[in-house]
DOKE-388420 format. One record per residue (C-alpha): residue in three letters; x, y, z. Coordinates in steps of 0.05 Angstrom, whole numbers, plus 5000, padded with zeros to 4 digits. Layout:
N
ALAXYZ...
***
This chain:
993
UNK642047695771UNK641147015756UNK633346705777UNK632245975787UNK628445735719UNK621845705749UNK620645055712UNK623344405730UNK620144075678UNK621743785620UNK620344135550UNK620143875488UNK621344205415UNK625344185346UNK632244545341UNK631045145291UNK637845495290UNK645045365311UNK647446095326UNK654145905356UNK657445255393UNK653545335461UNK647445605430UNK641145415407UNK634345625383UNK629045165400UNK621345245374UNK614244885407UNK612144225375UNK605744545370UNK600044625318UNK600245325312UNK601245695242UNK608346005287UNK609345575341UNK613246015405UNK621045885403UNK626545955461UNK633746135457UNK637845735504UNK644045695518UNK648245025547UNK649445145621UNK656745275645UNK658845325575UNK663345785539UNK663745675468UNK668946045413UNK665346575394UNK664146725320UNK666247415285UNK661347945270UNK661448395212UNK669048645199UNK671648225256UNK675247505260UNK673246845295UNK676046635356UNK679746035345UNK675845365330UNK669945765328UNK666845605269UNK669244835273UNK665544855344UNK658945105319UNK658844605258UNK659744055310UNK653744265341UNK649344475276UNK651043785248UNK648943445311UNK642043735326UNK639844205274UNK632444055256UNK632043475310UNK627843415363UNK630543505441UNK628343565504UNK631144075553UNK629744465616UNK632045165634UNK637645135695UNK637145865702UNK636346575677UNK640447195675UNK635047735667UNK640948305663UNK642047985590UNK636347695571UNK638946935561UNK636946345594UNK641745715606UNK639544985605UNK640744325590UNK638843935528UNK638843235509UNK638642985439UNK634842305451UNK637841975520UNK645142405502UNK646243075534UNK649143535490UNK653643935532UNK656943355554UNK657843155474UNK661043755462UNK665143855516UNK667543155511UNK669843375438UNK673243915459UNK669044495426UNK667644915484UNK670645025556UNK666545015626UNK665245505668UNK665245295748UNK660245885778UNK657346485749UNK656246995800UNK650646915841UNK649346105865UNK646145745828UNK648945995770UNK651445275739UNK649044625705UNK646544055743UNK652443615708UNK657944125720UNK661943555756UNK661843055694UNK662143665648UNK669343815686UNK671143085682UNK670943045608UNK674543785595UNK679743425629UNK679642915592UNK678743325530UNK684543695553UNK689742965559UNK687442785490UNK688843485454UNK681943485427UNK678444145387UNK680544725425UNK685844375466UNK690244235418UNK695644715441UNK695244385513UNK699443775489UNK705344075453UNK706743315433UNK700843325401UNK700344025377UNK701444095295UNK704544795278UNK699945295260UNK693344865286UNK690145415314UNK691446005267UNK689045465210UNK682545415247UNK680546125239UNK677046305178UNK679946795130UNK673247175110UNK672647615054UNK669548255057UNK661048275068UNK657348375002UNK651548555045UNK650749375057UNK657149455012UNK656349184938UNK662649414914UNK665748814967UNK662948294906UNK663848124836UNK656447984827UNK656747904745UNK663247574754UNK660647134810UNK655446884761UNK658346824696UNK664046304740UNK657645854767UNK652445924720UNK647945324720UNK653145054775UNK650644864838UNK653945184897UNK654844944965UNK653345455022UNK650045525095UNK644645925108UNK646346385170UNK639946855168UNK632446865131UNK630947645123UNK624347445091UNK620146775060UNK624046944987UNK631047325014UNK636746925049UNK644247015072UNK648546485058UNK656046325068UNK658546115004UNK663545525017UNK669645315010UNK671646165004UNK665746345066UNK663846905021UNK657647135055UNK652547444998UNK645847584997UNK640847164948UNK634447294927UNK629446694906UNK628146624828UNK621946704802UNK618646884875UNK616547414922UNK614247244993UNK610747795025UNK614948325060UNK617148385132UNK615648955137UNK622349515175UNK624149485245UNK627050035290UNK634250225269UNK636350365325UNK636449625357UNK642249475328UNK644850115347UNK644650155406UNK644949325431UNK650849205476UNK655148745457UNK657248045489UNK663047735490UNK665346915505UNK666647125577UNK659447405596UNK656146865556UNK654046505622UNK652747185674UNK657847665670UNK655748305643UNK659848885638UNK657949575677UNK658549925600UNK651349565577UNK648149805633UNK648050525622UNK641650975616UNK641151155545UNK643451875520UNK639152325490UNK641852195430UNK640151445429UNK632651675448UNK632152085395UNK634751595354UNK629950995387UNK623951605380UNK625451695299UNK626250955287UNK620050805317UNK616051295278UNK619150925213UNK617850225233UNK613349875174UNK609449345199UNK610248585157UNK605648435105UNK599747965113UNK602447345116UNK609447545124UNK612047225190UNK608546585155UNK613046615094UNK619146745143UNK618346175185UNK616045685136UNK622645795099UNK626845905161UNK624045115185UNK626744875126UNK633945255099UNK636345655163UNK643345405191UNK642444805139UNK647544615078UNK643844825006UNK645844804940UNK644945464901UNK644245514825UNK645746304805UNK640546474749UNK642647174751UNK644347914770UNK639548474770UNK640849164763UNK642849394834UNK648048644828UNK643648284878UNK644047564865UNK638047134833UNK638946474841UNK633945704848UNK635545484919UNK635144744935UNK634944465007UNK635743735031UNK628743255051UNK629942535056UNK634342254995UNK631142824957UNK632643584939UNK627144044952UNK626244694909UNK625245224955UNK621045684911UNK617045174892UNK614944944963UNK613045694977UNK608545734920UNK603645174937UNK603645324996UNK601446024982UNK606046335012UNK608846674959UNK607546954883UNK609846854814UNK614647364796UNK615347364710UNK621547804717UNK625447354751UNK623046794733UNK624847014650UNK633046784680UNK629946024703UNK629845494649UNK623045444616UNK620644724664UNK622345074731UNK617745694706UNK612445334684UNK612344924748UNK611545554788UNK606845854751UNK602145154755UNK603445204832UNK601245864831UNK595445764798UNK592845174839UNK593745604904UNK590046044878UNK585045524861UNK585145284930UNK585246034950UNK591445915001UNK593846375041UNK596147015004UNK590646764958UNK585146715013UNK580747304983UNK582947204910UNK577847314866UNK578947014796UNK577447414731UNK571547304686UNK572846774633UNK568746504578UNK571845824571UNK567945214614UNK570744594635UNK568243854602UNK567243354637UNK566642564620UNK566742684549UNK570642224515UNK570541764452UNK575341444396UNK573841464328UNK576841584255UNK578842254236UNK574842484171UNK577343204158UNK583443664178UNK580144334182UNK586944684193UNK593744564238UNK589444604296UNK582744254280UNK579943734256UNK573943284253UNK572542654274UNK567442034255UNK565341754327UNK564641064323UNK559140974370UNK553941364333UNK552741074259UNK555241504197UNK547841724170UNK546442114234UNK548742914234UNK551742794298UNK556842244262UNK562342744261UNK564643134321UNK568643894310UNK575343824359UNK579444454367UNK586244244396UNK587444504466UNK591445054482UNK595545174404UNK594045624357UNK597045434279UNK597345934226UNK590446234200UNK588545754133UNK584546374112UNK577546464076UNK576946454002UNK570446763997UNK573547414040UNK580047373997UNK584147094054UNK589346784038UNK593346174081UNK598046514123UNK605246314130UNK606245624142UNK598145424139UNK599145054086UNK604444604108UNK601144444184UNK595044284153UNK598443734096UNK602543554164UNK596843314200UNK592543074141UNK598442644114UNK598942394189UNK591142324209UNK586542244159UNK583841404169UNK587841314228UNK584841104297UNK584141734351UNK582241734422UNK579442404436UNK578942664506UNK574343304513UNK577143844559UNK573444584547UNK568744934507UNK569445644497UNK564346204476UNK566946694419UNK564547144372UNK564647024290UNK569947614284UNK572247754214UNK579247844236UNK583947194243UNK583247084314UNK577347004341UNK575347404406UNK571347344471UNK563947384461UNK560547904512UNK553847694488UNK549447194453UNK548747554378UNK554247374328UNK557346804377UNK558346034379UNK561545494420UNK567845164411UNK569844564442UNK577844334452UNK580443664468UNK586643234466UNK586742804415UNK591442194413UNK593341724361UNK592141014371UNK599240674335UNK603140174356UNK609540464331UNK610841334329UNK610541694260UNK616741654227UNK621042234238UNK616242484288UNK619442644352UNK613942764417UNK617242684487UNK611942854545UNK612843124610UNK614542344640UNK618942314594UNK615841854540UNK609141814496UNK601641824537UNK599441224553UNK593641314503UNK598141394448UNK601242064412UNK599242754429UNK596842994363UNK598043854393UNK604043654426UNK606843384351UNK604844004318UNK608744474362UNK614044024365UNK614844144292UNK613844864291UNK606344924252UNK603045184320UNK604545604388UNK601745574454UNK597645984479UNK599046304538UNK591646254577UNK590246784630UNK589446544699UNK583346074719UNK582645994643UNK581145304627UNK586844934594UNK590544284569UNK591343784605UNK597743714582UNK600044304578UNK607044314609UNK607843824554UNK605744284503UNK610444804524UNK616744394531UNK615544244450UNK615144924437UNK621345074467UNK623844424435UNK621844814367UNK624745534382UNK631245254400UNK630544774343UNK629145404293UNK623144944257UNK617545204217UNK614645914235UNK620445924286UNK625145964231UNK627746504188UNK625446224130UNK619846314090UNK615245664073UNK615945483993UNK609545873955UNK605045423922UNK600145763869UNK594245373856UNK589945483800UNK583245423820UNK577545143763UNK571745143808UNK570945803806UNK573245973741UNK568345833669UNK566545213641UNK570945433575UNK577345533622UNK575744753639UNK574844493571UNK580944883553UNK585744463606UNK582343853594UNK587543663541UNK593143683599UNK589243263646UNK588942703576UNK595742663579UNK597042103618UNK592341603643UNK591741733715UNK592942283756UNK594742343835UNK590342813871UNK587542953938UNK580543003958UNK579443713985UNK572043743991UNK566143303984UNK560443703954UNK556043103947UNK555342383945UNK558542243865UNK561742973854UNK567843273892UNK574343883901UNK579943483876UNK587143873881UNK591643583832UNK598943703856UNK602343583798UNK598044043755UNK598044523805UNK590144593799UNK584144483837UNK577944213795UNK570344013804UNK570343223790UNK564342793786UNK563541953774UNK561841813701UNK554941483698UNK553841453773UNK548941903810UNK547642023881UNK539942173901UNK539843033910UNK539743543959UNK533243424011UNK531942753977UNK531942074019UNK539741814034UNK543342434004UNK545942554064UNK548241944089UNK552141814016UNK555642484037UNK557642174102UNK559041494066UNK564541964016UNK566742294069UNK570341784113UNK571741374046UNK576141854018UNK575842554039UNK583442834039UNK586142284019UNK591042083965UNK586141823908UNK588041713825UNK583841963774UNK582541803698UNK578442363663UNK574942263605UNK571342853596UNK567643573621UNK560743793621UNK557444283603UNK558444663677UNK564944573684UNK565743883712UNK570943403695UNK567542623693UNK571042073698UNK573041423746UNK576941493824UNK581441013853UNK583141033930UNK588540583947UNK586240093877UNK578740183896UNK573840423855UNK569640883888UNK564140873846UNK563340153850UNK563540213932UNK558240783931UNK553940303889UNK555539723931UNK552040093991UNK546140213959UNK546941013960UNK547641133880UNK545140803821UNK548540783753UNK545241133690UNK547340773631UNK545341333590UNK551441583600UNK555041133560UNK558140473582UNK562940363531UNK565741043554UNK566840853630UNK572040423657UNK569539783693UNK562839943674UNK561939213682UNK563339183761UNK559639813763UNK552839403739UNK554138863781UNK555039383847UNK548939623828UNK545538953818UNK548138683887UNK545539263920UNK538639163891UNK538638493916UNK540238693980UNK535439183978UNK540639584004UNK538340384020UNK535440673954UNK533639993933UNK528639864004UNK523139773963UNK525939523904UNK521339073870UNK524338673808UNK521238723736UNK517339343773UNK523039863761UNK522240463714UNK528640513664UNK532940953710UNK532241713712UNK526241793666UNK521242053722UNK520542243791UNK516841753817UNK521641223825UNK525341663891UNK525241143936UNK520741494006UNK524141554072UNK520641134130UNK522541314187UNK521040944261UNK518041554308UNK515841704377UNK509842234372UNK511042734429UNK505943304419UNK499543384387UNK496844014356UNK490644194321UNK489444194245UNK492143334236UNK499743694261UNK504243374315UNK511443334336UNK515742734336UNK522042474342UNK526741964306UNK527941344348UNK533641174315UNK536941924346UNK541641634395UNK542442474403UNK536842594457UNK539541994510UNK546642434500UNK543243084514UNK539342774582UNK545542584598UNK548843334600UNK543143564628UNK543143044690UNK550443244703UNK548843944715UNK547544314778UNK542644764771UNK539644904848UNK542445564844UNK536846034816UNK538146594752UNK541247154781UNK536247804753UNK540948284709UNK545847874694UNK541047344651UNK536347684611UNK534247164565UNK530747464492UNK525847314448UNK528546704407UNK534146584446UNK535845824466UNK535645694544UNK534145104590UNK527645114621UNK524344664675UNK518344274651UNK512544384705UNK509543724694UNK514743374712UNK520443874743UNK525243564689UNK530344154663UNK530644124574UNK532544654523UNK527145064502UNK526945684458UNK523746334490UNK517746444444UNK514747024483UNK518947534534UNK516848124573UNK517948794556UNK524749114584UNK528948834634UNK526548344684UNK523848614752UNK521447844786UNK523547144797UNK515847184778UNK516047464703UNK512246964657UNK517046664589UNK512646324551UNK517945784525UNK517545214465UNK521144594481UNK525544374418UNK526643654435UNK518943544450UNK515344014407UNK510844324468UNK509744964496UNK507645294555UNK508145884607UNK514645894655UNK516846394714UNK523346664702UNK525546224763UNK525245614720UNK530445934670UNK537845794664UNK542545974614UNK544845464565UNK552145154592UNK556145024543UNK557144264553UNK549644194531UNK550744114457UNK548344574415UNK544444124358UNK538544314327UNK532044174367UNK529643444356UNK522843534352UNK520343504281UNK513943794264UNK509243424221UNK503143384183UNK498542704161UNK498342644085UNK492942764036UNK487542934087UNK485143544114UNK484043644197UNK479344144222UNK483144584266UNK481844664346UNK478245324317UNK473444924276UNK467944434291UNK470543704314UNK477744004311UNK477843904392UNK475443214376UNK480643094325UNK485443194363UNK483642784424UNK482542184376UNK489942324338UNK493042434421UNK488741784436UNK492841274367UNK498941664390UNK500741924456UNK496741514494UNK499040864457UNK505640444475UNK505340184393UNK511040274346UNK509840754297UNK513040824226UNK511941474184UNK513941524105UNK515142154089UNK511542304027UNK513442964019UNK516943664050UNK513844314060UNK517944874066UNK513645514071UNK515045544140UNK521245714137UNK526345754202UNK523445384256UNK521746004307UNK516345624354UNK510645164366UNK506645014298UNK512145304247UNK519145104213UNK519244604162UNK514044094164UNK514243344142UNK508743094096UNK507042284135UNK502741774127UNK503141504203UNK502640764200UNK500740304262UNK508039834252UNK503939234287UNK496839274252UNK499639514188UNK495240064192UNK494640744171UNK492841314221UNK491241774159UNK485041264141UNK483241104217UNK482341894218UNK478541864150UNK474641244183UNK472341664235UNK469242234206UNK474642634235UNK478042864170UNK476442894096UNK481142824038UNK484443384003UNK482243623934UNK485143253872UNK489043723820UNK489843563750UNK496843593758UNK497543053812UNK501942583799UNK499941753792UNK502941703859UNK497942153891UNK492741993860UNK493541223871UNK493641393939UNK487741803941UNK483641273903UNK486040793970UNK483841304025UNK476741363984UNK473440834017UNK474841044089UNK471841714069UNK466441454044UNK464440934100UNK464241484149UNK459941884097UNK454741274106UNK454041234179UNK453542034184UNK459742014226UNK462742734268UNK463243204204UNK458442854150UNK453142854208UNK449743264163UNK451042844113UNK455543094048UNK455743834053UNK460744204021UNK463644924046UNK462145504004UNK470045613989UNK470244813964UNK464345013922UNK468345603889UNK473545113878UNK470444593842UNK470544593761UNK463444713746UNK462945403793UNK466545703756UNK463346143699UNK464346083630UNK467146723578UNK461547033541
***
């Protein structure tokens, strides 16, 4: 019996669905996740009525609901409920689409016919007059459904042609479709087809137009969560309506009691209802809102094995086609699927698995308790510099000069691992690797591509791994055995590509900061992507990165191919004897010059040279140049200077001869330079005429390099002094001594203290790192266990300022306490002192991982009673008081290097610098101020000291003995000498009978 719709007001909402041409399904504008929807029905309606399963349309049935669907689907109405028929569950209304009523619109087309009454009062729309006015009117102008009531008008056949001819349902019966043939006819094809139902977020039914084939597709590369299984026995057992009870009439048949039979039925389906999955009804809707009774195109990507169709479904937004899979995916409402998604082209997979990672990122949804897995890679942040590239370690490394920090200082050249490739293994002589395939050629790739040029580098992750001894390195669980690596994106900085290069990013075109070194490497076929587990930090580009490698699979290049790369066998003198040198000297005589490229600079005048043409590798050294030696002032820096002059690059050599070790000597040319000359030029070599000049090309320009330098007094030559020089290389003492400007930073006892190197831009870099870190959160107790010479960051408790520091001292076992005492030694400072294990933190990764800067030191020829000893306290209070306590520059020459300490393991120990510490602004000595003082005596002279030392003991004398007059701290006893200096001194000891 039909109710009055207790509402007379207005309602407002969006069309969802379109079942039929009197029918609509209308949900809430609200906020909610599922906002509440209403079926209603136009008032005094009756509508052709579509088939069902097996069955045929009435005629113009399918033309009438497409008038409506096209008219309102997705749109948002107003309407009101008229009234209710509670015998079948539907309510009737009216609905306006903006200021037009719908019913009206359709009726006035001719789509559906009115109804006067239904059977109880009440039972019709408020507009049934005007609703009668235009069937009429419909009727006189043979429109839709009336076009048999004009015969005039009638054209043969109109309404038979109206009614769709429908091929058998593929759903419940797969035998009714040709999946495989259905797909090999429209692969890649879009197809045009209307959605009729959603059966979950990822599963649709669609009519397949023009043939109204109605299939079942499943969403590539997805899977929504499940709905779940309702009662089988609701469709069972629902009575069934036909177009003349759509607005009250209900046969006596649907009214019956249910049998026993059905309750049996209803009682077993219930028991086997599955409830939907979390998130489920979320997924439905959210892809119901946006394909259900709407046109899509559907691109088949194939056919699994039960012949369900897989297929990329695009729906209409705006001027634009949405992907439907994609949409679920960030939104989290749905997961990666790899099996399905293997049948998508390689861009629409790797879009959905980037979508799918960033939801679960943002932890939506499905994702909401997603808990990531344990990596050991670290994001870096703000990292970025340009510079020249020096070295190509292998296809995927290399190292870079940055040009901000000058080419003397270690941290000149930076290590960059490319992001996310791996190139074939280059191997490791000393383990009798060899290159693996293709090596060989991705390393000449990049260094005939890199080596000079111009890169921008832009850090992106650092990555913990152990030193395995197979090729790929592994995970690190711990801190033994391990070290950091650090990837980037590095770009070439030319104004026109490579030639013959071919680098297309995602946009389309090259990065704005010039060419993707990784992405050209792949592209050619010397490296693969790696595929990075989930949460695993990555390239930034790597969607670029992939789309080359396909580029290079399809393309069949390098280690892609089925060939094998040419074999090169290099005969390597090195290693071999000096006689197996002399004996291929004659070929290298030959001709004049020779191309070669620089493999390895072992130091500043002697070099790896590979000599294609030869097929050989040799030790080569500059004729009558020399470099200062290993530990001695500059030798590094000429190392650096070689380095970016000509390391890897294509240079010309002339031998002339080989020495006794093996070592070919002779002149180098890079691009019509010689190198010898430049490495004089600079100040970093001088040039022994001993050797020979008549032997040595441009042995004049070598003399006047050297000359200019001298000059200049250019590095070596600081403290040149002309007419003063000894005849070079006949003694020791003319080493030029480093001087170096310092910052004294800790004090110890015995005339020792710590200092650093002003000119280090290295400690400003790490404060940096340090600052950018959050480190509120304190050390969580079993999972850091910091041990005894293991480098951590500690918090200083003068000053509450975090710095690395080196656990010197650790309880025993695990630790029990936020309270257990480390004693720690800071690195970059040089002091030491007692911290709770509160103040700990692990080292992160983006801290770099140099050396520590303190240097520990010692003051030349004098001797400093230790804190132990009498006046040692004092000592040291008057050394903290020049020092510490004193804004003045300070200079130190290093006069010479003790080593005995070996590794530096802690406060007082490592290898310690021999200074004189000279006041820069009173050109004064510390060493004598101490000797002034009567706070330090000078050390014993040896017979074998050299004219150096012992002009420099001869200066310090008279401060020794002016505090030896005025009875000053240790001679306050005047000049009494120890029992042990006693023993020492010639005339204790006793003579041979």
């Amino acid at each position: 019996m039909a109710s009055s719709a207790g509402a007379t007001g207005w309602l407002r909402g969006r069309v969802k669905a379109v079942p039929s041409g009197d029918c609509l399904v209308i949900m809430g504008s609200t906020k909610a996740e599922i906002p509440p929807e209403k079926t209603v029905t136009l008032s005094s309606l009756i509508a052709p009525r579509l088939a069902r399963r097996g069955g045929v349309d009435e005629p113009f049935a399918w033309a009438s609901r497409e008038y409506l669907r096209k008219l309102c689907i997705g749109k948002e109405v107003t309407f009101r409920v008229d009234y209710t028929v509670p015998s079948i569950g539907r309510e009737f209304g009216s609905v306006f689409l903006g200021d037009k009523n719908l019913a009206l619109l359709v009726v006035a087309e001719g789509w559906a016919k009115v109804r006067e009454q239904g059977q109880q009062k009440g039972e019709a729309s408020p507009f049934l007059s005007e609703l009668l006015r235009l069937e009429e009117q419909a009727k006189q102008q043979g429109l839709g459904r009336w076009s048999k009531a004009s015969l005039h008008l009638l054209e043969p056949g109109a309404s038979e042609a109206s009614i769709r001819n429908l091929p058998p349902s593929a759903i419940g019966d797969p035998s009714n479709l040709d999946a495989m043939g259905l797909l090999s006819a429209n692969k890649g094809r879009p197809m045009q087809g209307i959605v009729e139902q959603v059966r979950d977020g990822s599963t649709i039914r669609v009519y397949l137009l023009p043939e109204f084939q109605f299939v079942q597709v499943f969403v590539a590369g997805i899977q929504a969560p499940s709905m779940g299984r309702r009662a089988a026995v609701e469709a069972t057992i629902e009575p069934e309506v036909t177009s003349t009870e759509t607005n009250g009439d209900t046969p006596a048949e649907s009214q019956l009691p249910l049998t026993s039979a059905q309750k049996l039925a209803a009682s077993a389906a219930v028991s086997g209802e599955v409830q939907p999955d979390l998130f489920g009804r979320e997924a439905k809707h959210f892809t119901e809102t946006r394909v259900l009774n709407r046109e899509v195109r559907i691109v088949l990507e194939g056919v699994d094995k039960f012949s369900n169709l897989i297929g990329s479904v695009y729906y209409p937004e705006g001027d634009s086609a949405k992907d439907l899979a994609l949409e679920l995916v960030e939104n989290g409402l749905a997961k990666y699927v790899e099996w399905s998604a293997n049948m998508m082209e390689d861009d629409a997979k790797r879009r959905l698995k980037a979508a799918e990672l960033q939801a679960k990122k943002d932890r939506l949804k499905i994702w909401t308790n997603y808990v990531p897995p344990v990596t050991n890679s670290k994001a870096i942040h703000d990292q970025n510099f340009t510079g020249k590239v020096v070295e190509v370690v292998s296809g995927d490394c290399i190292i870079v000069a940055d040009d901000a920090v000058p080419y003397g200082s270690p941290s000149a050249e930076r290590r960059v691992n490319l992001s996310s490739i791996r190139a074939p293994k280059m191997g490791n002589p000393r383990r009798d690797e060899k290159p693996a395939s293709y090596a060989r050629e991705a390393k000449e790739f990049l260094r005939t591509r890199l080596i000079g040029r111009q890169v921008k580098v832009c850090m992106e992750y650092s990555r913990k791994v152990s030193i395995a001894d197979g090729p790929n390195p592994v995970p690190a669980t711990g801190s033994a055995d391990s070290r950091i690596m650090d990837f980037g994106s590095v770009f070439l900085v030319s104004p026109s590509r490579p030639e013959g290069d071919e680098v297309t990013s995602a946009a389309g075109g090259s990065h704005p900061d010039g060419i993707n070194i990784a992405e050209l490497v792949v592209a050619r076929g010397f490296a693969t992507v790696i595929r990075h587990r989930d949460f695993e930090e990555r390239s930034n580009h790597y969607d670029s990165l992939l789309a080359a490698e396909s580029r290079a699979i399809s393309g069949k290049k390098g280690i892609h191919s089925a060939k094998d790369p040419p074999v090169m066998h290099i005969t390597d003198l090195v290693t071999s004897s000096a006689k197996k040198a002399k004996d291929f000297l004659p070929f290298l005589q030959r001709s004049r010059r020779h191309p070669a490229v620089v493999e390895y600079v072992l130091s500043g005048h002697r070099f790896k040279l590979l000599i294609p043409k030869e097929t050989c590798s040799i030790a080569f050294s500059f004729s009558g140049v020399r470099c200062p030696g290993r530990d001695e002032p500059y030798s590094d820096e000429a190392i650096a200077f070689m380095r970016r002059k000509i390391l890897q690059r294509d240079v010309e050599i002339e031998v002339e001869t080989v020495d006794r070790t093996g070592t070919f000597l002779g002149s180098l040319w890079e691009s019509r330079t010689n190198m010898a000359v430049s490495l004089l030029e600079a100040g970093l070599a001088r040039f022994q005429s001993a050797f020979g000049a008549d032997r040595i090309p441009d042995s004049h320009l070598l003399l006047q390099a050297e000359q200019s330098a001298k000059k200049q007094r250019l590095k070596i030559w600081e403290n040149y002094v002309e007419g003063q020089e000894v005849a070079n290389g006949t003694t020791s003492d003319t080493k030029q001594k480093e001087v170096i400007k310092v910052v004294v930073t800790e004090v110890l006892g015995g005339g020792r203290f710590y200092i650093q190197s002003v000119a280090d831009k290295k400690l400003a870099s790490i404060q940096q790192q340090l600052a950018s870190l959050n480190l509120q959160a304190p050390p969580i107790i079993g999972v850091f266990s910091p041990k005894k010479g293991e480098i951590v960051l500690a918090q200083y408790t003068a000053d509450n300022s975090w710095n690395r520091a080196m656990i010197v001292n650790a309880p025993r076992g695990a630790v029990q306490s936020p309270d257990d005492v480390f004693e720690v030694f800071y690195i970059d400072y040089g002091n030491q002192e007692a911290v709770p294990y509160s103040r700990l933190r692990p080292l992160d990764p983006s801290v770099s991982s140099a050396p520590g800067l303190a240097q520990l030191c010692s003051l030349a020829y004098i001797k400093v009673p230790t804190l132990e000893e009498d006046f040692g306290h004092e000592a040291a209070q008057y050394l903290s008081e020049c020092t510490l306590g004193s804004s003045k520059e300070l200079m130190a020459r290093v006069e010479d290097r003790d080593t005995s300490g070996g590794k530096v393991k802690g406060q007082g120990t490592g290898t310690v610098l021999i200074v004189t510490l000279v006041d820069a602004e009173e050109d004064s000595s510390i060493n004598a101020a101490m000797l002034r003082e009567g706070l330090a005596k000078l050390e014993r002279r040896k017979r074998w000291d050299t004219k150096e030392r012992q002009a420099a003991l001869d200066n310090l004398e008279e401060h020794q003995a002016k505090a030896k007059r005025e009875r000053l701290n240790i001679w306050q006893y005047g000049d009494v000498m120890s029992d042990e200096e006693e023993s020492d001194m010639p005339g204790s000891r006793g003579g041979r009978r």
